[in-house]
C-alpha positions in Angstrom: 36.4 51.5 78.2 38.5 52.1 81.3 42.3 51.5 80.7 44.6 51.4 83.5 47.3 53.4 82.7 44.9 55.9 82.6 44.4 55.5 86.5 48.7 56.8 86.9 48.7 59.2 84.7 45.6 60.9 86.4 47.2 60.1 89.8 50.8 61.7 88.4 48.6 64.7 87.6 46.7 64.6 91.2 50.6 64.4 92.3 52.0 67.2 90.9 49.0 69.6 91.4 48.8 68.4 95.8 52.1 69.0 96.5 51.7 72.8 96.6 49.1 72.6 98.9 50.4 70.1 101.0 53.9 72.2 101.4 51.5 74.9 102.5 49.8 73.1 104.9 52.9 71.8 105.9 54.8 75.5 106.1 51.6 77.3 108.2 51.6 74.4 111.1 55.4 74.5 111.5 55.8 78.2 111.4 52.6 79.3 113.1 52.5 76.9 116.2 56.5 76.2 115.9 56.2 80.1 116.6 53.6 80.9 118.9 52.4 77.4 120.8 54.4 78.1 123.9 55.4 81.8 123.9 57.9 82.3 127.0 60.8 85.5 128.1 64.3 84.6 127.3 66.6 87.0 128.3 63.8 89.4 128.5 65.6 93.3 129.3 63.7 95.1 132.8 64.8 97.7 135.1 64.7 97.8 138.9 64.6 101.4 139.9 66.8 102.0 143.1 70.5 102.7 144.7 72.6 100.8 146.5 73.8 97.5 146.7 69.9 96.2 148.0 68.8 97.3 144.8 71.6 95.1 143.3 71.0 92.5 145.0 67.3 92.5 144.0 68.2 92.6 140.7 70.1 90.1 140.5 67.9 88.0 142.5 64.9 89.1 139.8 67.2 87.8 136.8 68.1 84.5 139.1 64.9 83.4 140.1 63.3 83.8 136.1 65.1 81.0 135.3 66.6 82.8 132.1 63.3 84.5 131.4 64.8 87.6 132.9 67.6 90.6 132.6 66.9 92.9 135.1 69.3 96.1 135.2 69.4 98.9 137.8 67.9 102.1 136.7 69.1 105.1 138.7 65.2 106.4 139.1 62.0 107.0 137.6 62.5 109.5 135.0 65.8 107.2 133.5 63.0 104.7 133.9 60.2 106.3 132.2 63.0 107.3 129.1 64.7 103.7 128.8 60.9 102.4 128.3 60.4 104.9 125.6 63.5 104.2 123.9 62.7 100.6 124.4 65.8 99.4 125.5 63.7 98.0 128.4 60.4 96.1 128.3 59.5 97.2 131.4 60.9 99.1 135.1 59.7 98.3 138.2 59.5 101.1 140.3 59.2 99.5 144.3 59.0 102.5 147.4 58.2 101.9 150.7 54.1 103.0 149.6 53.6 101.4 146.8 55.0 99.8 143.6 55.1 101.2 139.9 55.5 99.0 136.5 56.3 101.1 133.6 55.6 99.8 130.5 55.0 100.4 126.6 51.9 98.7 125.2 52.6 100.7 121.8 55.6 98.6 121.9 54.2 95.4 122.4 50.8 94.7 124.5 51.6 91.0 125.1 54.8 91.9 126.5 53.5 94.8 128.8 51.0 91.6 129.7 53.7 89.2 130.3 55.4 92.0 132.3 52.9 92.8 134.7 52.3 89.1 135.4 56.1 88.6 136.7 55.9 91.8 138.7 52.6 91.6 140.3 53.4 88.5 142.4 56.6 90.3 143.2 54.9 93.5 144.5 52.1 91.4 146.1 55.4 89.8 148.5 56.8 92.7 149.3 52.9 94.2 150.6 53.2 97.1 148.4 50.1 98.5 146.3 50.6 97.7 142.6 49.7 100.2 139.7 51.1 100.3 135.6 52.1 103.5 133.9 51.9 102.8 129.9 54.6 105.6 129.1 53.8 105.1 125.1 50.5 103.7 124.7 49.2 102.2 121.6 46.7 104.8 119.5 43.0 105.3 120.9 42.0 103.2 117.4 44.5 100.1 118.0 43.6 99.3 121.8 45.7 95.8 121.2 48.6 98.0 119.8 48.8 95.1 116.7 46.9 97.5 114.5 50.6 97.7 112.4 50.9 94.1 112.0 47.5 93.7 110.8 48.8 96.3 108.3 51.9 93.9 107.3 49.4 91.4 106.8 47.6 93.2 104.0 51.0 94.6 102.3 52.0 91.0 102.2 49.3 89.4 101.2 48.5 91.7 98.3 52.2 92.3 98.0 53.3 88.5 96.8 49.3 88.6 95.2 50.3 91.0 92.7 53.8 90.2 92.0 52.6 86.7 90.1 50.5 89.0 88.0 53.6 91.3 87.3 55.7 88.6 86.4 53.2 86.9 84.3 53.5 90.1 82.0 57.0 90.5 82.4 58.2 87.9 79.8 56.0 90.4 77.5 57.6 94.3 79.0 61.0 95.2 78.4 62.9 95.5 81.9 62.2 99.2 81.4 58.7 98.7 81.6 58.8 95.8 84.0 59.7 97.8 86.4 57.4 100.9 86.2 54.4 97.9 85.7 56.0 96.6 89.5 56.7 100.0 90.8 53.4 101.1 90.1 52.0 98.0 91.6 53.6 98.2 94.8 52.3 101.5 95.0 49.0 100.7 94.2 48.8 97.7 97.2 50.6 99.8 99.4 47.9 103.0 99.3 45.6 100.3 99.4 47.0 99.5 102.7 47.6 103.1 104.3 43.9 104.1 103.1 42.2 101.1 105.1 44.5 101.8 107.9 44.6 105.7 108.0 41.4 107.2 107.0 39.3 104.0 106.9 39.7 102.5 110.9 42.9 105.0 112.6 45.2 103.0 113.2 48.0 105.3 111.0 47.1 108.3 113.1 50.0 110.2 112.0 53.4 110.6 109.4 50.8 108.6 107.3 53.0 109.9 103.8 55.8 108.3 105.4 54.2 104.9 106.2 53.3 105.1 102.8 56.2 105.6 101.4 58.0 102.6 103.6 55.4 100.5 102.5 55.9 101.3 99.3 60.0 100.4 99.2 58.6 96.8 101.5 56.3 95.9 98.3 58.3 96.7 96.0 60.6 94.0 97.7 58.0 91.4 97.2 57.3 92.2 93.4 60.9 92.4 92.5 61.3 89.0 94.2 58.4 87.3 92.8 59.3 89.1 89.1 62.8 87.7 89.5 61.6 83.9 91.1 58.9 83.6 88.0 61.0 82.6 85.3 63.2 79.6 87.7 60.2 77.9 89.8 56.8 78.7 87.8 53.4 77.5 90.0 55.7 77.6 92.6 56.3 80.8 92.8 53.7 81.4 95.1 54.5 79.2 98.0 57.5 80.0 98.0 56.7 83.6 98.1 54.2 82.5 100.5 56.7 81.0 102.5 58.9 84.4 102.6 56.1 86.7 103.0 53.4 84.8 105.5 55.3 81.6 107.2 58.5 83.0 107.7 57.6 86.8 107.7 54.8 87.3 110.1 55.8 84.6 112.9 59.8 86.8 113.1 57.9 90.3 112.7 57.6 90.9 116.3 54.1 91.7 115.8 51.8 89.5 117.9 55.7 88.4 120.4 59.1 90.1 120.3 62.2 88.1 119.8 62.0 87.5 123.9 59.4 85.4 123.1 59.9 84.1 120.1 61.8 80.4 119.8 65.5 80.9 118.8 65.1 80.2 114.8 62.2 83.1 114.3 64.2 85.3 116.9 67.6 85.4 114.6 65.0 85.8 111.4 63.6 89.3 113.3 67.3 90.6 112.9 67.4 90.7 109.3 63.9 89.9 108.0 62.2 92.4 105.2 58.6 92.4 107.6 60.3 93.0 111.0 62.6 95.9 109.7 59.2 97.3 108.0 57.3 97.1 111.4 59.9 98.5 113.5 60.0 101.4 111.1 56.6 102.0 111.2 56.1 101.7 115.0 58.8 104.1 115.4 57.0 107.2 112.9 54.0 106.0 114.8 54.5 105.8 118.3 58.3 107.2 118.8 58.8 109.9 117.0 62.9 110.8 117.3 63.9 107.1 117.7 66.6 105.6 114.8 65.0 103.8 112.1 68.6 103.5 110.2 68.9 100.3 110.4 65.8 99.0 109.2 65.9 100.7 106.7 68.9 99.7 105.6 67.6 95.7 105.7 64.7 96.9 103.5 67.4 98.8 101.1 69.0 95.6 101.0 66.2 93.6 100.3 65.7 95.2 97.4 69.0 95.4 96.3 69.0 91.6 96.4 65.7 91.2 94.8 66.5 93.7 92.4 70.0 91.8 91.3 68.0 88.5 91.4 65.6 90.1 88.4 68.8 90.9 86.4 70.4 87.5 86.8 67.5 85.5 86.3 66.1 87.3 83.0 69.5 87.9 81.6 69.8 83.9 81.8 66.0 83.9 80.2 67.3 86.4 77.3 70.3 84.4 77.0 69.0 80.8 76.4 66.1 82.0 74.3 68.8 84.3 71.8 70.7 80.7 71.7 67.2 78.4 71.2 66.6 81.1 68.6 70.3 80.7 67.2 69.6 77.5 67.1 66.6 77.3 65.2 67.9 79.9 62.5 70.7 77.6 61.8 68.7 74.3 61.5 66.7 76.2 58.9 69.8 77.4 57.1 71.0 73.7 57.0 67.7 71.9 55.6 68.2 74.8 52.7 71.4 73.7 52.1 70.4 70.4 52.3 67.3 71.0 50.1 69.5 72.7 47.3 
């Protein structure tokens, strides 16, 4: 016979279980399209290659008629210009002469943006009757036409990264910390080879320093199972949207990836200063495509990282230890008193 309190507690039940999926349905349309529906420059950096105060005053008149979309700076001549694109402290020179006009650009940096760049300058160059051609100083590999191949790559490390840290810290409650962390260390290693494998060997895309990759793959999973390890014992089942959250929501729409900070609203921009998956892509680009550039410091965000998510394990399962050695305290002395009690 059908009774109907039984109705609320199944819907309590239906309650408890939607909300995760909800929250991620939620998360992935505000971070994906609150990310990339209208991608637009601000404050993009370019060079005008010239001397004089013409050159100046194009410049200037460049940067005022973007509307804010636009820096442009005055590079001194080609070769300043080809180096400043390699270095990527520009997105892109324009080159003008009285025979033609030259974009440089970086598609290994970032093919939308080497795109966005030639649609500004093209018009330009089309006004001023000049021939238009693009020099891609760095291009991306002969494997990764799109020059996303890396991203793709963060994808996977995620993804298996935050995977594999609910199965670590579903064991953890079981290891000593000792063996915690060679189980998590050893995991991260595993998902990241995974990773570098596919990417290397499997489809190209990690052409070269492929030990290094590895290795800075490595220290970014290890981030993500010393996180989820550490997050397990305080949120349970939702664990993984939050790590979810971190790791896909938050991670991939800051990374710089598929639009750099230019393009990127202001929220996901200040996230690509500081964010685990940025720092990792950036570092990898840079052994990939620009060999001599400083990787300090994203490094040093990763190091941090896992400083924080290592600090977060100790906290949280010193509190664990703590409150089950009182529960047990507890127990013990319950038992002692019913024996008194009994005698």
């Amino acid at each position: 016979m059908w009774r109907p309190q039984g109705l609320g507690v199944v819907l309590r039940h239906f309650a408890s279980h939607i909300l995760v999926p909800l929250f991620l349905a939620a998360g992935m349309g505000l971070a994906y399209l609150g990310a990339f529906h209208a991608p637009s420059p601000h404050d993009l950096p370019v060079g005008i290659v010239g001397q004089g105060a013409a050159t100046q005053v194009f410049a200037q008149t460049v940067t005022d008629r973007s509307d804010g979309a636009l820096v442009a700076h005055v590079v001194a001549d080609t070769d300043r210009a080809e180096q400043q694109v390699r270095d990527r402290d520009l997105a892109a020179v324009y080159a003008p002469t009285s025979t033609g006009a030259t974009l440089y650009v970086s598609s290994a940096a970032s093919e939308t943006t080497a795109t966005a760049a030639q649609k500004v300058f093209l018009p330009i160059a089309y006004e001023q009757h000049l021939p238009f051609r693009v020099v891609d100083v760095v291009p991306a590999g002969a494997q990764d036409s799109t020059g996303q191949g890396l991203f793709f790559l963060l994808v996977g490390l995620s993804v298996g990264g935050y995977a594999s840290a609910i199965a670590v810290a579903a064991v953890a409650t079981k290891l000593r910390a000792a063996w915690t962390a060679v189980v998590g260390l050893g995991t991260a290693g595993v998902v990241a080879g995974i990773g570098i494998v596919i990417a290397g060997p499997v489809y190209g895309v990690v052409a070269t320093h492929r030990w290094e990759v590895f290795l800075v793959a490595w220290l970014y999973d290890a981030v993500i199972v010393a996180l989820g390890v550490g997050l397990h014992p305080v949120l349970g089942r939702w664990t993984t949207p939050i790590l979810t959250m971190l790791f896909v929501m938050l991670n991939f729409t800051s990374s710089g990836g598929i639009f750099q900070p230019a393009f990127q609203p202001g929220f996901f921009a200040a996230l690509n200063a500081f964010w685990s998956g940025a720092a990792w892509l950036q570092v990898a680009q840079a052994l990939q495509y620009f060999p001599g550039a400083s990787v300090g410091r994203p490094m040093l965000v990763l190091a941090l990282w896992l400083v924080a998510a290592v600090l977060l394990c100790v906290v949280v399962h010193g509190l664990v230890a703590r409150r089950t050695r009182i529960a047990r305290e507890r127990v013990v002395t319950a038992q002692e008193e019913d024996e008194v009690v009994a005698a």
